[in-house]
C-alpha positions in Angstrom: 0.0 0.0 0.0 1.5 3.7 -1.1 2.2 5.8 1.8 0.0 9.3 2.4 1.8 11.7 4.3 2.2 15.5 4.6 4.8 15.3 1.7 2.4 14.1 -0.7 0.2 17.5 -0.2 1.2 20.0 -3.2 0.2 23.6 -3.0 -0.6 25.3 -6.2 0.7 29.0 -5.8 -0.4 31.8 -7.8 -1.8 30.9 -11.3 -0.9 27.2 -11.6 -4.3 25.9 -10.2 -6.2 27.8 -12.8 -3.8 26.3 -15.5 -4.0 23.0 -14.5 -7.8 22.9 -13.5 -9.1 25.3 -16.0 -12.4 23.9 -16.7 -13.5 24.8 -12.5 -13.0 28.8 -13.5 -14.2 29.0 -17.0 -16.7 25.7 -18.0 -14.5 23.8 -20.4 -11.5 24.6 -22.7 -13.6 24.4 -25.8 -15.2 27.1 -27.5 -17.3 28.2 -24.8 -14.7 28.7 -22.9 -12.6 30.5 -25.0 -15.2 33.0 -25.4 -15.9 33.3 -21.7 -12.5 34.9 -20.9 -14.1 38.0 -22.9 -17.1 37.8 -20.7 -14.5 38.0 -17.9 -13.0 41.5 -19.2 -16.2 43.1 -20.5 -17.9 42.0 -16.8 -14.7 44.3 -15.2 -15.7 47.2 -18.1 -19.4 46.7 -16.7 -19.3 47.1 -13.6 -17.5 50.9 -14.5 -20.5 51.3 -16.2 -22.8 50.3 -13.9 -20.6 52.6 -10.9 -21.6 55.6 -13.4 -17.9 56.0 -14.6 -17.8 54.2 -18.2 -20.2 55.1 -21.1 -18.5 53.1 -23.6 -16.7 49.6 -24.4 -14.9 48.5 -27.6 -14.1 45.1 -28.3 -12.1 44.4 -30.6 -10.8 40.6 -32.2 -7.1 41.1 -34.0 -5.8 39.3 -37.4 -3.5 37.2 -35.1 -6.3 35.6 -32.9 -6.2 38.2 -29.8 -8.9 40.5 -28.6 -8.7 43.7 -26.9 -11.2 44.8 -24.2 -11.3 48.6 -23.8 -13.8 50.8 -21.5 -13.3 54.7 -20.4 -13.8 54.0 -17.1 -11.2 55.0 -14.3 -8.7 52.5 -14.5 -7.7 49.9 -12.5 -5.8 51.7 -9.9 -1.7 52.0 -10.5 -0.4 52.8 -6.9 1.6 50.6 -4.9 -0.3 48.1 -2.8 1.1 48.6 1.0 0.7 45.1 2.0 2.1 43.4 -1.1 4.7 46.0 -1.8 3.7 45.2 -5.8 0.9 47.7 -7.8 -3.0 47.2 -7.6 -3.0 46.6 -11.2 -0.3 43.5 -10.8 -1.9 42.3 -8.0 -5.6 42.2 -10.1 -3.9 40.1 -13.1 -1.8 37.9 -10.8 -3.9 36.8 -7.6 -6.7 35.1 -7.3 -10.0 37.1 -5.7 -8.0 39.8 -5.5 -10.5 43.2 -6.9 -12.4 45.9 -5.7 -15.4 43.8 -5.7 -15.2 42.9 -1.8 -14.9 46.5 -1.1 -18.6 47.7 -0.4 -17.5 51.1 -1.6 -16.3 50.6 -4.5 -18.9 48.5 -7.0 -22.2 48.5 -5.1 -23.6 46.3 -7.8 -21.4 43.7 -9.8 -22.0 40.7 -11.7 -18.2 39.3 -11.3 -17.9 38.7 -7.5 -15.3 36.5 -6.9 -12.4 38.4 -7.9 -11.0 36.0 -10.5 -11.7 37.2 -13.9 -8.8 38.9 -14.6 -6.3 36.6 -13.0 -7.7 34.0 -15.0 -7.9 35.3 -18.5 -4.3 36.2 -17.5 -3.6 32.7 -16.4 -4.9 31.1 -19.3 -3.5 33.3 -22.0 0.2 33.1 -23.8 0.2 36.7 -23.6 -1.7 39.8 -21.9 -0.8 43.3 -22.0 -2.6 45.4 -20.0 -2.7 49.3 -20.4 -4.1 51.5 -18.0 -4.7 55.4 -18.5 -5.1 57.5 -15.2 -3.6 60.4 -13.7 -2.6 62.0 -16.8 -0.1 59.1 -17.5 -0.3 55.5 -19.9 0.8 53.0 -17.9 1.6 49.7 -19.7 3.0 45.9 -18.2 3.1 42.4 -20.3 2.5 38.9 -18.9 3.3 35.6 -19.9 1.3 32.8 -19.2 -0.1 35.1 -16.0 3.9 35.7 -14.9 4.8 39.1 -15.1 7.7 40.1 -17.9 8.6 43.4 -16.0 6.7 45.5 -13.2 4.1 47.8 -14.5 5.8 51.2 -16.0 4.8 54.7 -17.6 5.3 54.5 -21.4 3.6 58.5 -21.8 0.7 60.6 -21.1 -3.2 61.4 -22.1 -5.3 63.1 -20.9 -8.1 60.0 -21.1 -9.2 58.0 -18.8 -9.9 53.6 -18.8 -8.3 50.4 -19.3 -6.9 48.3 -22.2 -6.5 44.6 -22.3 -4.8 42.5 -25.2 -4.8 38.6 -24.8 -3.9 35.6 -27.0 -5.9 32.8 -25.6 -3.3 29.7 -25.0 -3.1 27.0 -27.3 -1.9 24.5 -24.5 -4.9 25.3 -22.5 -7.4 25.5 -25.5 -8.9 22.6 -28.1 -10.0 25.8 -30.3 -8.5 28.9 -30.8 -11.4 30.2 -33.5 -13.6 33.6 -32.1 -17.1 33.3 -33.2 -18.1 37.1 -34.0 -22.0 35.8 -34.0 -21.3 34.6 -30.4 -19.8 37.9 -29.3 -22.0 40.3 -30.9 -25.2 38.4 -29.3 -23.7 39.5 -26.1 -22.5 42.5 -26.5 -26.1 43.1 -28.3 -27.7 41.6 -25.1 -25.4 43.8 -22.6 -26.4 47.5 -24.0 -30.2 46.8 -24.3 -29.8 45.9 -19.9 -27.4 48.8 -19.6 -29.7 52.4 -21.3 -27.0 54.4 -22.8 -24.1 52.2 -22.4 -22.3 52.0 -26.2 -20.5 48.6 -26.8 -18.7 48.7 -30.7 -17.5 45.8 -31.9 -14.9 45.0 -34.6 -13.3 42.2 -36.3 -10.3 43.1 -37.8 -10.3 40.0 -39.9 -13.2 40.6 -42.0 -13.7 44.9 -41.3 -16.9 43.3 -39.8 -18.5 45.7 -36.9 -21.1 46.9 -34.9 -22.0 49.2 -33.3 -24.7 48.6 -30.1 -26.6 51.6 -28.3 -30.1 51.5 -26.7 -31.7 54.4 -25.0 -34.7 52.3 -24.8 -33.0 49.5 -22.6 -35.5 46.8 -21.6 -37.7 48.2 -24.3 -35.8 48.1 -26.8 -35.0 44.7 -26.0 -38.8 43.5 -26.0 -39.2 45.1 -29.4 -36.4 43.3 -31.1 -37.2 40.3 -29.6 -40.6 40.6 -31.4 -39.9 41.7 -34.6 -40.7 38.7 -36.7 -43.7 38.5 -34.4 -47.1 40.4 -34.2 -47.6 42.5 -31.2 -51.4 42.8 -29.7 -50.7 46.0 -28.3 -48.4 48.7 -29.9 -46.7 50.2 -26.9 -44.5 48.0 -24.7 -45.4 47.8 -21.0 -42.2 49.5 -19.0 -42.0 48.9 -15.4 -39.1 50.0 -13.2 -37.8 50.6 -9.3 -34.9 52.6 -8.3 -33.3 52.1 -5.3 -30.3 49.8 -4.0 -32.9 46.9 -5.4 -33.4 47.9 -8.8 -36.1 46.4 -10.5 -36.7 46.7 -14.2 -39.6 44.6 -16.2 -40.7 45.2 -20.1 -43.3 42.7 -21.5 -45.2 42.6 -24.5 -48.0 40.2 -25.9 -47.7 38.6 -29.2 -50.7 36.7 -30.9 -48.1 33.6 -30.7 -48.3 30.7 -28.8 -45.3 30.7 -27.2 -43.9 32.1 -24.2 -40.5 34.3 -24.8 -39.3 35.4 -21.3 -35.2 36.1 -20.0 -34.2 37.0 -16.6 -31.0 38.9 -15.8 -29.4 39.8 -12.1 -26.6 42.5 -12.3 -26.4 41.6 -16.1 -26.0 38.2 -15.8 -28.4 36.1 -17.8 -30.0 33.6 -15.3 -31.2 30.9 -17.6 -32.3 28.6 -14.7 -34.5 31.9 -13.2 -34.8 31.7 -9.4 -36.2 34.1 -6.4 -36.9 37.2 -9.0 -38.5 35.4 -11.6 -40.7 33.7 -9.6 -41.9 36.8 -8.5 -42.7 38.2 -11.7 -44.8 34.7 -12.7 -46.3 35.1 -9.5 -48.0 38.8 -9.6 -48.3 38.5 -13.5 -50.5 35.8 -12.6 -52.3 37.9 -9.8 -52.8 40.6 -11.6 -54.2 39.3 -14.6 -56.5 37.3 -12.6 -57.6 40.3 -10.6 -58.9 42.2 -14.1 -60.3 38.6 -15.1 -63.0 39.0 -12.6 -63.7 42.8 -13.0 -63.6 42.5 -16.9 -65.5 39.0 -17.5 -68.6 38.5 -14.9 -69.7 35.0 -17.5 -66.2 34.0 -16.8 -66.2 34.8 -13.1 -65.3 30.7 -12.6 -62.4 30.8 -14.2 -58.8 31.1 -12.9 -55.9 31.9 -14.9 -52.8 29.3 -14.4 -49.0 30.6 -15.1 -49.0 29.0 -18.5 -52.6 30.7 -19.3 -51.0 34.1 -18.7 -47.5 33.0 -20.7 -48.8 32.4 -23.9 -47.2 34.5 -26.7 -45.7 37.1 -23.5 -42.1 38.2 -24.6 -40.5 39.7 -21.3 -37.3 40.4 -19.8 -37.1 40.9 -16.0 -33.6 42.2 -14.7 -32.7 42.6 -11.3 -29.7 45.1 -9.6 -28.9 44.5 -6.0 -26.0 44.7 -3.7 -25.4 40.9 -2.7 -26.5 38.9 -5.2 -26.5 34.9 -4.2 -26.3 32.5 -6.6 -27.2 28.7 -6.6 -24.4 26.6 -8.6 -20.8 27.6 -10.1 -22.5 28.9 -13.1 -24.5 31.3 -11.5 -27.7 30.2 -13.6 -30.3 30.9 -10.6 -30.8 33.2 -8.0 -31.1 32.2 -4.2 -32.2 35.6 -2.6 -35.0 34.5 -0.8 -36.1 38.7 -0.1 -36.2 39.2 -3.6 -38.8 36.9 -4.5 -42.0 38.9 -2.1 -40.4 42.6 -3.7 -40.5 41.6 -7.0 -44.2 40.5 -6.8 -45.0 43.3 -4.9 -43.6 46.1 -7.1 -44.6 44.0 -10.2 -48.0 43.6 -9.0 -48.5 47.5 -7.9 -46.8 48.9 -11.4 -48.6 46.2 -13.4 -52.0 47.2 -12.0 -51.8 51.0 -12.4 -50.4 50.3 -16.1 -53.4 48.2 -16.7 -56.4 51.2 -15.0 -54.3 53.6 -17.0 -55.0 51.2 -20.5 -58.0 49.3 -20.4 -57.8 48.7 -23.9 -54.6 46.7 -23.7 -55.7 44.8 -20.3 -58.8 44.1 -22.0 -57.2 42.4 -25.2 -54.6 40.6 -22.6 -57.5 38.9 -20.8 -59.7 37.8 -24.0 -55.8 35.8 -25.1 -55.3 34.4 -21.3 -59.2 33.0 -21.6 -58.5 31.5 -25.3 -54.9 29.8 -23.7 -56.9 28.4 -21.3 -60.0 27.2 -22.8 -57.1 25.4 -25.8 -55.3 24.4 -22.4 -58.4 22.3 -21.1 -59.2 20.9 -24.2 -55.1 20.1 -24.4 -55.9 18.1 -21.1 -58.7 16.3 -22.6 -56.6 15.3 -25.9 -53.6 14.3 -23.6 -55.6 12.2 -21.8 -57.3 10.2 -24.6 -54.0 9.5 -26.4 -52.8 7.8 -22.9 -56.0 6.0 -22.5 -55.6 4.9 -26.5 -52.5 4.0 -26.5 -52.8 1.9 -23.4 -55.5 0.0 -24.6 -54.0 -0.7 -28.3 -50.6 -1.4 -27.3 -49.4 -1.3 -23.6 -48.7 2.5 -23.9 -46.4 2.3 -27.0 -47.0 3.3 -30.0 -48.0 0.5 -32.5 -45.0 1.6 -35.3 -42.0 1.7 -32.9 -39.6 -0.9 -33.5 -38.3 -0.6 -29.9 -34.6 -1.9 -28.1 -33.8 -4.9 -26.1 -32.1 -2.6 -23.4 -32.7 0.6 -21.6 -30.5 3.0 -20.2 -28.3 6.1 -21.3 -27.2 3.9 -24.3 -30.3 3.5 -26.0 -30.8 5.2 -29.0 -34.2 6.4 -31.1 -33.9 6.9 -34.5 -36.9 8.8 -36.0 -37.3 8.1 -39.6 -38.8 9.6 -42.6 -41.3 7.0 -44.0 -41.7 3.4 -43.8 -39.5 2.1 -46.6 -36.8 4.2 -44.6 -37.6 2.2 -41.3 -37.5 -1.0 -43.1 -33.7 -0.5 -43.7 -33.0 1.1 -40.9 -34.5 -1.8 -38.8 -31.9 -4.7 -40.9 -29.1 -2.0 -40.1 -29.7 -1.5 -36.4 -28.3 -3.3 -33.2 -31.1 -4.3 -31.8 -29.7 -4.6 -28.2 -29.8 -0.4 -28.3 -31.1 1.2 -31.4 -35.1 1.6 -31.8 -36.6 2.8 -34.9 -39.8 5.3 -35.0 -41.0 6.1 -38.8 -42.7 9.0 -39.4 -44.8 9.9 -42.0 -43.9 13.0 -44.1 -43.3 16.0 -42.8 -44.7 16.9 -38.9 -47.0 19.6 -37.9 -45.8 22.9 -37.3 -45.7 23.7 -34.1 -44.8 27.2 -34.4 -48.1 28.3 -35.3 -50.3 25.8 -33.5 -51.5 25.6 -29.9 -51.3 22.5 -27.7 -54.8 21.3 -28.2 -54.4 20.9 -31.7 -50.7 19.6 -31.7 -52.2 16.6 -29.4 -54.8 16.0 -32.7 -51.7 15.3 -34.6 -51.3 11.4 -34.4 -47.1 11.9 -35.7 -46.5 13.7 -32.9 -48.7 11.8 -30.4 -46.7 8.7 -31.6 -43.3 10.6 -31.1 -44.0 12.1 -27.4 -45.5 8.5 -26.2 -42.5 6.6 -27.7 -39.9 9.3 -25.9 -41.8 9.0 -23.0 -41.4 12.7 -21.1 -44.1 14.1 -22.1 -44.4 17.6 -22.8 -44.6 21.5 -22.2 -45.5 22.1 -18.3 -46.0 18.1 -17.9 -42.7 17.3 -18.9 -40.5 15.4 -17.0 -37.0 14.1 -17.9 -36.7 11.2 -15.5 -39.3 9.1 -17.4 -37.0 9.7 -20.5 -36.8 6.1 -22.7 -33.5 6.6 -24.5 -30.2 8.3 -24.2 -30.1 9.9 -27.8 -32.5 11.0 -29.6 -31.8 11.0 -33.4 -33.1 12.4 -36.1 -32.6 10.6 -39.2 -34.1 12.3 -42.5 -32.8 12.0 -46.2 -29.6 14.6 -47.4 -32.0 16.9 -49.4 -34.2 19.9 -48.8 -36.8 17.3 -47.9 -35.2 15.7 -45.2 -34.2 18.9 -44.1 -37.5 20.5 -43.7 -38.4 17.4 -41.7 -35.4 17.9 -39.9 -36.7 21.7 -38.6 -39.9 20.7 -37.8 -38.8 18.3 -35.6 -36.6 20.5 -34.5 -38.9 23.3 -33.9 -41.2 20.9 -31.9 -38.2 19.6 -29.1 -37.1 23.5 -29.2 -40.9 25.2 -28.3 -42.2 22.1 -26.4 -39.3 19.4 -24.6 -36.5 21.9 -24.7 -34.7 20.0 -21.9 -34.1 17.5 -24.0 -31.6 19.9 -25.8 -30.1 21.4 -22.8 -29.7 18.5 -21.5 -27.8 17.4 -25.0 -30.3 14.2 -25.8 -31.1 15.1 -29.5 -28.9 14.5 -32.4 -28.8 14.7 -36.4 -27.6 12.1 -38.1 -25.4 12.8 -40.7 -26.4 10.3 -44.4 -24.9 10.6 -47.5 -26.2 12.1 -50.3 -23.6 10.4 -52.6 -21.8 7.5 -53.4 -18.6 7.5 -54.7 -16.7 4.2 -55.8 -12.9 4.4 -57.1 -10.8 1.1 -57.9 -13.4 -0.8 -55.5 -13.1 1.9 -52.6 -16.1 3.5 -51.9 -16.6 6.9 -49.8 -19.6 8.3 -48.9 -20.5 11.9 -49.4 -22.6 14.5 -47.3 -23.1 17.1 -50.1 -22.3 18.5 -53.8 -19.4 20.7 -51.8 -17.8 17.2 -50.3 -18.2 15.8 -53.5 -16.5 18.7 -55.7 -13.6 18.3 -53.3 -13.4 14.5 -53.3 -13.7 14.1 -57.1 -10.8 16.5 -57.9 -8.8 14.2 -55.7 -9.7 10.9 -57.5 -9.7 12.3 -61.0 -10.6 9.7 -63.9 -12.8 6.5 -63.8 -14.9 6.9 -60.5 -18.8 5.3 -60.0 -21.0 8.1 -58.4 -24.2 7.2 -56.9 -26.7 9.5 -55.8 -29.4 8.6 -53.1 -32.3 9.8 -53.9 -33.4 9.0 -49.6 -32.8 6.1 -47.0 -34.9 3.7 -48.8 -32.3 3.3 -51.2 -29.3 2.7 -48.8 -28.8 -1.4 -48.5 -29.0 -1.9 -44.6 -25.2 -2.7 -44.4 -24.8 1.1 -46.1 -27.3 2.6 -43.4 -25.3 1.1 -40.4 -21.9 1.8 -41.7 -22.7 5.5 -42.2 -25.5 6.2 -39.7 -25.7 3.2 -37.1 -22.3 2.3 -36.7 -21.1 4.3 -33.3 -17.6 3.8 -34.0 -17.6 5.1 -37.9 -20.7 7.4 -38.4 -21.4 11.4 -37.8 -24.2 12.7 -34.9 -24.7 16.4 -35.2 -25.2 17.0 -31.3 -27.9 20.1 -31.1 -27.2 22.5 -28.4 -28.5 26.0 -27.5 -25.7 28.5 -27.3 -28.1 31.4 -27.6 -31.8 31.0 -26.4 -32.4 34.7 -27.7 -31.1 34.3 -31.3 -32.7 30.6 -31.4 -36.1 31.9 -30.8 -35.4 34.6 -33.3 -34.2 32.1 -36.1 -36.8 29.6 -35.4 -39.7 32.6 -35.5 -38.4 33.7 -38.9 -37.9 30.5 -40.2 -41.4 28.6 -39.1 -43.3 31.4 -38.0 -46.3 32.9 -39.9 -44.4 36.3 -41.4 -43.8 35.5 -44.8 -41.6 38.8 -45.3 -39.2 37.9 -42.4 -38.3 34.6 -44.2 -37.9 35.9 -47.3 -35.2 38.4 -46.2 -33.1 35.8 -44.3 -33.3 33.8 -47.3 -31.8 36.2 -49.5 -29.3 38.0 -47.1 -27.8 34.2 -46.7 -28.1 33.0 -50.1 -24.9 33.6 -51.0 -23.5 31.1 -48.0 -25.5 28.3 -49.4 -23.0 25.7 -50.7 -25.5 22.8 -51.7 -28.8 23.7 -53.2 -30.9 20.4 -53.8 -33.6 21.4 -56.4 
């Protein structure tokens, strides 16, 4: 047996834990990562802002794969620290929850408040040069790999004020080194409609792509741009707002969609699991809509409104400023302030009701949608519960076209397929011991423009939800989930892919845990064929196949499939079923705002919309199956 004594404990000093642990600061050392040590320096820029001493924040990603951060706030202070004998600003980029975030005094409100971001964009970078300009002087110091080159020194003077930060992102520490502008500018986009005046450009030096991001609207400005594919009920969008060390900001405006469109933010941080300040907005939304429900509708005087009732087609953003902010989790996805939860409802409820005596017109319409939501929502009920009771009787709860697995587990695996003939081959290529197959005929409702009651009249989608087994929308429940992957498997044309986005568009409006929780795949068939000197490779698309046929030259067989059902079954599995050869497209959600925004243009009802996306991307098109 090894020996475990004192000797065996290592201390990490300075930087080395975040080097050699990365993934505990910043999520993983993929892309998401990468992009979060930006976050990092625009959350130290932000909090300037939000202390009333920065207006404006460039970003900026270089030609060599570094970005610069830069606000004109005050600078991170220069002076000697008396206790560490080395300057604030070296102390900030060097030490761990070392900031001006634990003094009271000097961010009141912050959304970084552990101290760290700095230090670890600094750690986990080849190289950072920092440049700070304050008292009249530039002040300028380089690190490498978060070790200092020199101490920090005057290199001239300005008369500006702020702080700059270059950094190359480490390719020791990262699997991808490529900056998505799409990702950034979402964000930046996102951070200046919660900030009302705050300017955040953007520029990519390797395309002369930029932006330029400035709301005076704030929260309504965000409502109306995440409704403009949509079709508001009322014109003007509802603004509510409390000052105070609690700041509490709410816009909301109905839709005559289906769906409910609603983000919560504390200190600028987007809480995607909600907590204490969303639950108070549901809950006096819900009040207060069932308080004009009984003094607008006497006949309806029976009725109560549920949360989902008063959600349908609401697009709202709730964000939250306050001192202490305490999250639940590393990610800081929810928030635990327990106080928060009775304010919110209070001043929601109080604002919310004088908004609604001051515009009985726009109360009025709200109330005629929550009373439609809720008479589809019973009659929902009643169609959920005749599928169960149907599908119970004809088949012991399954539905009578799944070819189902011989195992269960997180191994399992549900192919849906496009037609029978499809199926049929898929089911010869399968394992049985963990593959099910689940054919579906032609292409799938649309969800985006239907309600619930008549998406349960829809026997494809019936079949699908009963086969997963989770159910869906507010009865949804991931621990009665039959399979570990879910995997949509549609022919390589526009067909197939229009199959593809419905389905899509379905898991992403009504089971959208099952893509946070990364359960749904594409599968990846070939649309070609391509035998050389009896070597055959299969292709994905006319761009693959451009490439691959320049490298073969003369005296190749091309085959193109025209869909599944002309794949032999050993084809299917060894480019589909077989885990160790084939391509699954995992589906995640990156951005919840611009995935509602793509999927309302793309399935919605505006026709206009559509046809604008369609020709502003034409050009990147590089297979067009007509």
């Amino acid at each position: 047996m090894s020996e475990y004594t004192a000797k065996n404990i290592t201390i990490l000093k300075g930087l080395e834990a975040v080097r050699i642990r990365p993934s505990m600061y910043i999520g993983d050392t993929g892309e998401k990562g990468l992009h979060h040590l930006i976050w990092e320096l625009i959350d130290n820029a932000l909090d300037e802002a939000l202390a009333g001493f920065c207006n404006k924040i460039n970003v900026i990603i270089n030609q060599d794969g570094s970005v610069t951060v830069k606000d004109n706030g005050r600078g991170i202070p220069t002076e000697i620290h008396s206790e560490e004998k080395k300057s604030a600003v070296e102390i900030v980029f060097t030490m761990l929850h070392a900031g001006g975030k634990f003094d009271k005094n000097t961010y009141k409100i912050s959304g970084g408040l552990h101290g760290v971001g700095a230090s670890v964009v600094n750690a986990l970078s080849k190289r950072l040069v920092v440049e700070i300009k304050q008292k009249g002087m530039v002040f300028y110091q380089e690190y490498e790999r978060g070790i200092p080159k020199e101490s920090l020194k005057s290199i001239g003077e300005t008369n500006e004020t702020g702080t700059l930060v270059t950094f190359w992102p480490d390719d020791k520490i990262f699997s991808t080194l490529e900056l998505k502008y799409d990702i950034i500018s979402s964000r930046l986009r996102e951070l200046a409609f919660l900030n009302s005046g705050l300017c955040i450009e953007l520029q990519d030096n390797r395309t002369e792509k930029a932006d330029i991001y400035c709301y005076e609207g704030g929260l309504r400005s965000f409502v109306e741009y995440l409704n403009t594919n949509k079709t508001p009920l009322h014109e003007r969008v509802i603004h509510l707002k409390r000052d105070g060390d609690t700041e509490i900001e709410v816009a909301l405006q109905y839709n005559d969609g289906y769906n409910e469109n609603i983000f919560s933010f504390v200190n600028n941080i987007n809480t995607l699991e909600g907590g204490t300040h969303l639950i108070g907005f549901n809950t006096a939304l819900t009040r207060t809509i069932n308080h004009f429900l009984k003094k607008l509708n006497k006949k309806e005087n029976e009725l109560s409104l549920t949360g989902n009732d008063v959600h349908e087609g609401l697009t709202g953003v709730i964000s939250v400023k306050l001192l202490e902010p305490q999250f639940e989790g590393q990610t800081k996805g929810k928030l635990g302030n327990s106080e928060i939860k009775g304010l919110v409802d209070s001043v929601v409820f109080e604002k919310l009701t004088t908004f609604f005596e001051e515009n009985p017109s726009v109360i009025k319409i709200i109330v005629e949608k929550c009373i439609s939501a809720a008479k589809a929502r019973e009659a929902a009920r009643k169609a959920r519960e005749l599928v169960r009771r149907k599908s119970v009787l004809e088949s012991g709860g399954l539905p009578g076209k799944l070819i189902d697995c011989q195992e269960k587990g997180e191994r399992t695996e549900l192919f849906l397929v496009e037609g029978d003939s499809a199926a049929g081959t898929g089911v010869d290529a399968r394992d049985r011991k963990f593959q099910a197959i689940l054919p579906l005929r032609g292409k799938i409702l649309n969800v985006e423009k239907a309600r619930l009651d008549k998406i349960f009249k829809s026997e494809q989608i019936t079949n699908l939800v009963t086969a997963i087994g989770t159910s869906v929308s507010d009865e949804f429940n991931i621990d009665k989930l039959r399979y570990g992957k879910i995997v949509i498997l549609t022919d390589a044309d526009s067909d197939g892919n229009h199959i593809s986005c419905l389905l899509l568009t379905f898991f992403y409006r009504h089971m959208r845990p099952l893509i946070e929780n990364r359960h749904i795949y594409v599968a990846q068939p070939p649309l070609f064929k391509v035998i050389k000197n009896k070597k055959t490779h299969y292709i994905r698309d006319e761009s693959q196949l451009n490439i691959i046929l320049k490298e073969l030259g003369e005296n190749v067989v091309i085959q193109r499939f025209k869909g599944l059902g002309e794949m032999d079954a050993s084809e299917l599995y060894e480019t589909v079923m077989d885990v160790n050869n084939r391509i699954l497209k995992k589906v995640s959600i990156d951005d919840a705002i611009e995935a509602d925004r793509m999927f309302t243009i793309l399935m919605g009802e505006e026709v206009e919309p559509r046809k604008e996306f369609i020709m502003e991307n034409a050009k990147l098109v590089k297979n067009l199956d007509v």
